[in-house]
SELUM-601599 format. One record per residue (C-alpha): chain; residue in three letters; x, y, z. Coordinates in steps of 0.1 Angstrom, whole numbers. Each point is the difference from the previous one (the first is absolute). Layout:
<drenpas>
A_Ala_X_Y_Z $
...
</drenpas>
This chain:
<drenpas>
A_Unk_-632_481_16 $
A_Unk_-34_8_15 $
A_Unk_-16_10_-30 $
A_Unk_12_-30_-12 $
A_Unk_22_17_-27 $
A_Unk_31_-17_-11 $
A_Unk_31_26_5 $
A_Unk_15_11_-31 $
A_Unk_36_-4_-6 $
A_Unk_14_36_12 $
A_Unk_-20_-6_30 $
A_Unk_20_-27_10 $
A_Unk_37_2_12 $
A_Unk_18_-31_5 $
A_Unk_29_-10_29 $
A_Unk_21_-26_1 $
A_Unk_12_-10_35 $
A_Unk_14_-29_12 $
A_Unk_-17_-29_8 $
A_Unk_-13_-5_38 $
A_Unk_4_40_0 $
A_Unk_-35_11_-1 $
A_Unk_-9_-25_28 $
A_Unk_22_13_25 $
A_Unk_-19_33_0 $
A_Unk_-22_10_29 $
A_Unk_-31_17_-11 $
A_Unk_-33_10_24 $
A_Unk_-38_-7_-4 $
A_Unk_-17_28_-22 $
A_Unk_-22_-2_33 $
A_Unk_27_9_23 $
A_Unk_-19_36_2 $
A_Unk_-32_-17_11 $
A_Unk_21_-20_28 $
A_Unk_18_-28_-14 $
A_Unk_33_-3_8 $
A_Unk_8_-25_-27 $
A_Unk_36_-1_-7 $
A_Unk_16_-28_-23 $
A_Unk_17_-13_-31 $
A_Unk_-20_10_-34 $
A_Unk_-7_-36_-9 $
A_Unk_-25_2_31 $
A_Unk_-15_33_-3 $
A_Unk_-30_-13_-27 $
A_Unk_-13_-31_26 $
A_Unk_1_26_26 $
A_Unk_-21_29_-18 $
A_Unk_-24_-28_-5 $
A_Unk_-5_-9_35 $
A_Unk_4_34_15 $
A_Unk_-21_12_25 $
A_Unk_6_35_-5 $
A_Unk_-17_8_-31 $
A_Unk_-15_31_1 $
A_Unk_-30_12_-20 $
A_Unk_-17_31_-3 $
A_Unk_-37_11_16 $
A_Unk_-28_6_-26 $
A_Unk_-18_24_25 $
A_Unk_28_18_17 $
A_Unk_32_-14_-30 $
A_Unk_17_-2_30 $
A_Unk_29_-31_4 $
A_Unk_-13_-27_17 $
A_Unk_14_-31_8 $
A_Unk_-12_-28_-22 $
A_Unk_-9_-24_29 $
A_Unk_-20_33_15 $
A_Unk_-18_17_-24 $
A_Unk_-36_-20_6 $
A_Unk_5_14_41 $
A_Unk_8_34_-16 $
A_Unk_-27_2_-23 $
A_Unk_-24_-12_30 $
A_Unk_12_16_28 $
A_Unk_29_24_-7 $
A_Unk_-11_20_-35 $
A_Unk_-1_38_9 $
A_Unk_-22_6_-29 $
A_Unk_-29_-29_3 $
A_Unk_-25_13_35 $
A_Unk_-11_-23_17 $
A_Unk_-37_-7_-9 $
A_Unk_10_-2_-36 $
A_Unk_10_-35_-13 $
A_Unk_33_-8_-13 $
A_Unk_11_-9_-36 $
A_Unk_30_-11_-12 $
A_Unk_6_8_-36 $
A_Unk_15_-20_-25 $
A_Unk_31_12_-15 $
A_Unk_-5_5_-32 $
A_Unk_36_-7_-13 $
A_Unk_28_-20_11 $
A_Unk_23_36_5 $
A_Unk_-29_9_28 $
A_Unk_-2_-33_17 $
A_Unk_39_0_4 $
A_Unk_7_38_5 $
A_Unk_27_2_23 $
A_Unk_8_27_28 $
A_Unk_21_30_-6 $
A_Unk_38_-12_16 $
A_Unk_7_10_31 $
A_Unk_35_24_3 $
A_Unk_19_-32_24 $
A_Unk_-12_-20_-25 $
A_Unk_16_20_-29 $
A_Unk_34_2_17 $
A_Unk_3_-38_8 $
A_Unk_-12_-12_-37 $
A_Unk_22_28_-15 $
A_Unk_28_-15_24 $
A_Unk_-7_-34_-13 $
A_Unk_1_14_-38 $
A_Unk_31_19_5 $
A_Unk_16_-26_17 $
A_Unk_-9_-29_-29 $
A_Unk_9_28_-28 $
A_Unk_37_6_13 $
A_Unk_5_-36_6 $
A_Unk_-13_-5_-40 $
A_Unk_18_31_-10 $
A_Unk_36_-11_15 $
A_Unk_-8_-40_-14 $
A_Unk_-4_18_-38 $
A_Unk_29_19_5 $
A_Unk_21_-30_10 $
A_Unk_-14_-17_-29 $
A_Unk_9_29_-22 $
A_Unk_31_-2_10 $
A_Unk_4_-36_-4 $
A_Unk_-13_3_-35 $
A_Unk_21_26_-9 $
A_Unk_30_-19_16 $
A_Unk_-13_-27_-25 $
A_Unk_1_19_-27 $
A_Unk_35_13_1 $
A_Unk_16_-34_8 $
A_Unk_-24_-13_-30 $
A_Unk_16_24_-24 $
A_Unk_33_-6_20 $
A_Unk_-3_-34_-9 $
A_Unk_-10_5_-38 $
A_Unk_29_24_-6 $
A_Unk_26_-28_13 $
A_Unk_-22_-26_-17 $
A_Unk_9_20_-37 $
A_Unk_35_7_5 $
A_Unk_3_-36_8 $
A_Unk_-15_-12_-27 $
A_Unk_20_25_-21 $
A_Unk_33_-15_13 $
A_Unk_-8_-31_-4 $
A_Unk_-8_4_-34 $
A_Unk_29_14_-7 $
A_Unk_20_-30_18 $
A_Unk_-21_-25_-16 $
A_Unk_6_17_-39 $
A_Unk_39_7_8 $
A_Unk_1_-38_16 $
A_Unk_-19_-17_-31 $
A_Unk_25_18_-27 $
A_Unk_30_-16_23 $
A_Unk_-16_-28_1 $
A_Unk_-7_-4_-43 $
A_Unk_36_9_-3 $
A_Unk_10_-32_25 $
A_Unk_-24_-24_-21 $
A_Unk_11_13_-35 $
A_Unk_36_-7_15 $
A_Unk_-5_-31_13 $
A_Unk_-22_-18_-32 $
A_Unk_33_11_-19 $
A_Unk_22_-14_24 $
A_Unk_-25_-30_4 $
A_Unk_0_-3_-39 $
A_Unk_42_-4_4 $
A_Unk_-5_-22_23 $
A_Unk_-22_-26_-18 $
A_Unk_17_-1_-24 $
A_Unk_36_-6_19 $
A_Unk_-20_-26_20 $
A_Unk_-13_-18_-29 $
A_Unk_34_-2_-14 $
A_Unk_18_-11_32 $
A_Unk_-29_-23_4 $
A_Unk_8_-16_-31 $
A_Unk_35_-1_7 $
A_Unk_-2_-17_32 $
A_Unk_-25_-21_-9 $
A_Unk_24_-14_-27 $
A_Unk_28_-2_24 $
A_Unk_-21_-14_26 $
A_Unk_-10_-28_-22 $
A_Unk_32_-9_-15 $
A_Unk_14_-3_37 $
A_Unk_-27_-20_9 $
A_Unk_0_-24_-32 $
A_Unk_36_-7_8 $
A_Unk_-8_-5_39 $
A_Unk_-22_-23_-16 $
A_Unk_24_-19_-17 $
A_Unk_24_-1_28 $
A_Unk_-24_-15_26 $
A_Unk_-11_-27_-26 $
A_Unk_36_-7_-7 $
A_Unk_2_-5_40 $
A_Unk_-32_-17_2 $
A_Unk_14_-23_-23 $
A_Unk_32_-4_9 $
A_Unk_11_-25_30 $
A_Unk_-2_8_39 $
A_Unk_36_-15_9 $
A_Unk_7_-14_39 $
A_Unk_32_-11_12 $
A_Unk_0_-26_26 $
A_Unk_29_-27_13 $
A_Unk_-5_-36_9 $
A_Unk_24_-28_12 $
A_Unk_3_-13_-37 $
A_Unk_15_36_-9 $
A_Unk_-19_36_-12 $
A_Unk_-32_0_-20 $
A_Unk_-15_26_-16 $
A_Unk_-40_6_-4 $
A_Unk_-23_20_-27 $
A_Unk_-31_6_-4 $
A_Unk_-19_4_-36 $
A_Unk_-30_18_6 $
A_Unk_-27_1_-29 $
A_Unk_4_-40_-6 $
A_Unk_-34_2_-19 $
A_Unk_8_35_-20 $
A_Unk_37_-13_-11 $
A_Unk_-14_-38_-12 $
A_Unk_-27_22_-17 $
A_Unk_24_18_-16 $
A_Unk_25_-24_-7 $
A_Unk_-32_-24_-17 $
A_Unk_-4_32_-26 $
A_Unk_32_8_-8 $
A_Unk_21_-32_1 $
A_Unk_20_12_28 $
A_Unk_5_26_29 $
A_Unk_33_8_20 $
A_Unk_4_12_36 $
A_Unk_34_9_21 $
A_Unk_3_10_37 $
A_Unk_14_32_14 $
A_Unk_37_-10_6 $
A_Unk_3_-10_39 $
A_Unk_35_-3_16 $
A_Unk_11_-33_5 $
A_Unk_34_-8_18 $
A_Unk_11_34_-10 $
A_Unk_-4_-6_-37 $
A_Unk_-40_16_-21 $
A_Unk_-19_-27_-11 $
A_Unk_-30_-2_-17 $
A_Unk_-24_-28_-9 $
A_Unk_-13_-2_-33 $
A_Unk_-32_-20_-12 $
A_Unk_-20_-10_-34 $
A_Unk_-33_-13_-7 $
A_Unk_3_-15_-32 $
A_Unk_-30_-22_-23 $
A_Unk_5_-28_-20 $
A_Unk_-15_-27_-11 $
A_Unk_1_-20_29 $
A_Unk_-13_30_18 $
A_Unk_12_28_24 $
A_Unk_36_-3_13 $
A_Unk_17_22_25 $
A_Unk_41_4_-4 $
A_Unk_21_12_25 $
A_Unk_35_18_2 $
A_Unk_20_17_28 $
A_Unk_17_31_-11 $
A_Unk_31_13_18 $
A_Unk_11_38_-8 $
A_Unk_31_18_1 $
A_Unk_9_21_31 $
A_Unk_30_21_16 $
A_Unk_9_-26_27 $
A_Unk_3_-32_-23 $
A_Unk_32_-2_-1 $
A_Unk_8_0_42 $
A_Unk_-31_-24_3 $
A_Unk_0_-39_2 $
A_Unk_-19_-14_-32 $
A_Unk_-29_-23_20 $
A_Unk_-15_-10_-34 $
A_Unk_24_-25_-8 $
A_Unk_-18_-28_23 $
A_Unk_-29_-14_-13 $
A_Unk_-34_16_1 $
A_Unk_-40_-14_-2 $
A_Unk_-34_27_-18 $
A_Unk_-30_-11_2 $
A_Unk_-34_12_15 $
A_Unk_-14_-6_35 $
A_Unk_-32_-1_17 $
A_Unk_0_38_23 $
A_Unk_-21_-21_28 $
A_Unk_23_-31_-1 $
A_Unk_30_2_-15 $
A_Unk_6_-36_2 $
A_Unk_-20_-2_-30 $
A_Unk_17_6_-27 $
A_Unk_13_-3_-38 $
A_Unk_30_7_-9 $
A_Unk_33_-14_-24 $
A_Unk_34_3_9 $
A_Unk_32_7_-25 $
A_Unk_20_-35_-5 $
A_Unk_15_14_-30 $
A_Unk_17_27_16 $
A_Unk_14_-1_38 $
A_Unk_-2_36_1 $
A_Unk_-4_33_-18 $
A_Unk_36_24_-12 $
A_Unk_6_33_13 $
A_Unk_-11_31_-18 $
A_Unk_25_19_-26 $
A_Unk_-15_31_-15 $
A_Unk_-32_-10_-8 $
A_Unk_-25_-20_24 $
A_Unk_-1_-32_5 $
A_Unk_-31_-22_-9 $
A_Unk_4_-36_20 $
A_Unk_-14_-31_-17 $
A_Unk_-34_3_-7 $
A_Unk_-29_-30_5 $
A_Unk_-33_-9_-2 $
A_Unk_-22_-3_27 $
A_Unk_-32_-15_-9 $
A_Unk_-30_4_-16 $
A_Unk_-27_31_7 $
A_Unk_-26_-27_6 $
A_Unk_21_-25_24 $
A_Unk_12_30_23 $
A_Unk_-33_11_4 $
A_Unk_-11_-36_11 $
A_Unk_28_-2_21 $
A_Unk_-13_28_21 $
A_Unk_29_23_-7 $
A_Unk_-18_27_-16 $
A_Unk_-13_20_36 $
A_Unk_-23_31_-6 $
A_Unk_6_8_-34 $
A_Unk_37_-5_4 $
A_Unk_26_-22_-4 $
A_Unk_29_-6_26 $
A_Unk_30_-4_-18 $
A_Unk_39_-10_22 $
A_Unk_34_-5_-5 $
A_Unk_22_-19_21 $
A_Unk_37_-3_1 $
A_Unk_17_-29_17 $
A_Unk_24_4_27 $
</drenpas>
């Protein structure tokens, strides 16, 4: 303010425009009366004012408007009210109002200022009412928005209670089925864990029985047909047969010319140490009595080495030239004695833990 009066509040009326709008306008030189044909943006305007050369000030002889630039000529030459004998002087103005008092506007000057004015008003008037009508657009989607927003919410509350009671109903159900079913599991658990190790405790005792038992092989040679075993768990069976006094072992029964045989063996201590006796068994079948009894010739048991089975120890039956045929029961042939534990382990018959065990029957 000139007076250098802050405004007060209701003196003051705020507009919001747009950013960049207020330096598009076009606004003239307050000296455009005066001569200055000035025309730019408003950002401009205050340098220009400064520099103007069109400032106008008022006579203090005649208070006519002079330019600034002019008024010393005027006083001098040009002032209707100083004669020209009498000297010239220039007052001092005695306020800042005086020194700056502008002309009364001209009427061209009116219209093109009042052009400018109206032109800058309707451009601000027609930016407020598209704001207005952008806020108010605003608004109605906002409330748009918060009405959809609580009916939402609403349903979805109602979803969420009505889904949560289905959902306590399903647990309840399923810890009582859950509780059934514990304790069903734990009793079929039990139950199949008894089964499971009774079937495996006589598995057990199956595969020792064939771990222990003889591997037979059938093979024929010029001298006639030999048979071939193998004792597996040499070491385990001597063990055994050391604790208890004595341990017996029979093969699966193998088909030899048409009739079941089966080779059976004994480990048996003493005092002279540990003895192995053998017997050949020969059971009853359908065909016996079509088939040709072999077993009447003479027949050699013994062990052999696996690697050579030129090595060997064995005894053969002088008592007996051969072995009768089966009635009812089976038929146990002659047994003998082979040698002792100790010997047949020196005599490299004993391969791998096992002991190689034949039969042979003469042609």
């Amino acid at each position: 303010p000139l007076d250098n009066t802050s405004f007060s509040g209701d003196a003051v009326l705020r507009l919001d425009v747009q950013d960049g709008y207020a330096g598009e306008l076009k606004v003239a030189c307050w000296n455009a009366p005066s001569g200055c044909n000035y025309v730019g943006p408003t950002a401009s305007l205050l340098e220009h004012f400064q520099q103007c050369a069109f400032h106008v000030v008022s006579c203090p002889r005649c208070h006519s408007s002079v330019l600034r630039s002019c008024i010393v000529g005027h006083c001098k030459d040009g002032c209707s009210s100083v004669s020209p004998a009498e000297p010239v002087v220039l007052a001092e103005p005695t306020t800042a109002a005086e020194h700056i008092a502008l002309p009364e506007p001209a009427t061209d000057l009116d219209v093109a200022v009042y052009g400018v004015v109206e032109n800058a008003s309707k451009k601000l008037s027609k930016e407020m009412g598209r704001l207005y009508e952008e806020f108010c657009c605003l608004h109605t989607s906002l409330n748009q928005c918060r009405e959809d927003i609580r009916i939402t919410a609403r349903d979805s509350r109602d979803q969420l209670e009505a889904r949560l009671a289905f959902l306590s109903e399903q647990l309840a159900g399923l810890s009582a089925l859950s509780a059934e079913s514990s304790a069903a599991t734990v009793d079929m658990g039990n139950a199949l864990k008894a089964h499971v190790s009774s079937e495996l405790r006589m598995q057990c005792e199956r595969l020792t029985s064939i771990a222990g038992s003889t591997s037979p092989e059938v093979s024929t040679t010029d001298g006639g047909m030999e048979v071939y075993w193998r004792i597996a768990d040499w070491a385990a069976l001597k063990a055994k047969a050391e604790r208890d006094g004595t341990v017996s072992v029979e093969s699966p029964v193998q088909n030899a010319f048409g009739y079941r045989v089966s080779h059976f063996v004994t480990f048996r201590k003493s005092s002279l140490g540990l003895h192995c006796w053998m017997a050949l068994r020969i059971h009853p079948g359908d065909d016996d009595s079509v088939l040709e009894w072999p077993f009447r010739k003479a027949f050699a048991t013994g062990v052999v080495n696996p690697a050579d089975k030129a090595k060997r120890l064995f005894c053969r039956n002088k008592t007996c030239c051969g072995i009768e045929k089966p009635g009812i029961r089976h038929s146990t042939s002659g047994g003998c004695i082979l040698s002792k534990a100790t010997d047949m382990e020196m005599a490299g018959v004993v391969k791998d833990d096992a002991l190689y065990l034949f039969f042979q029957i003469e042609s």
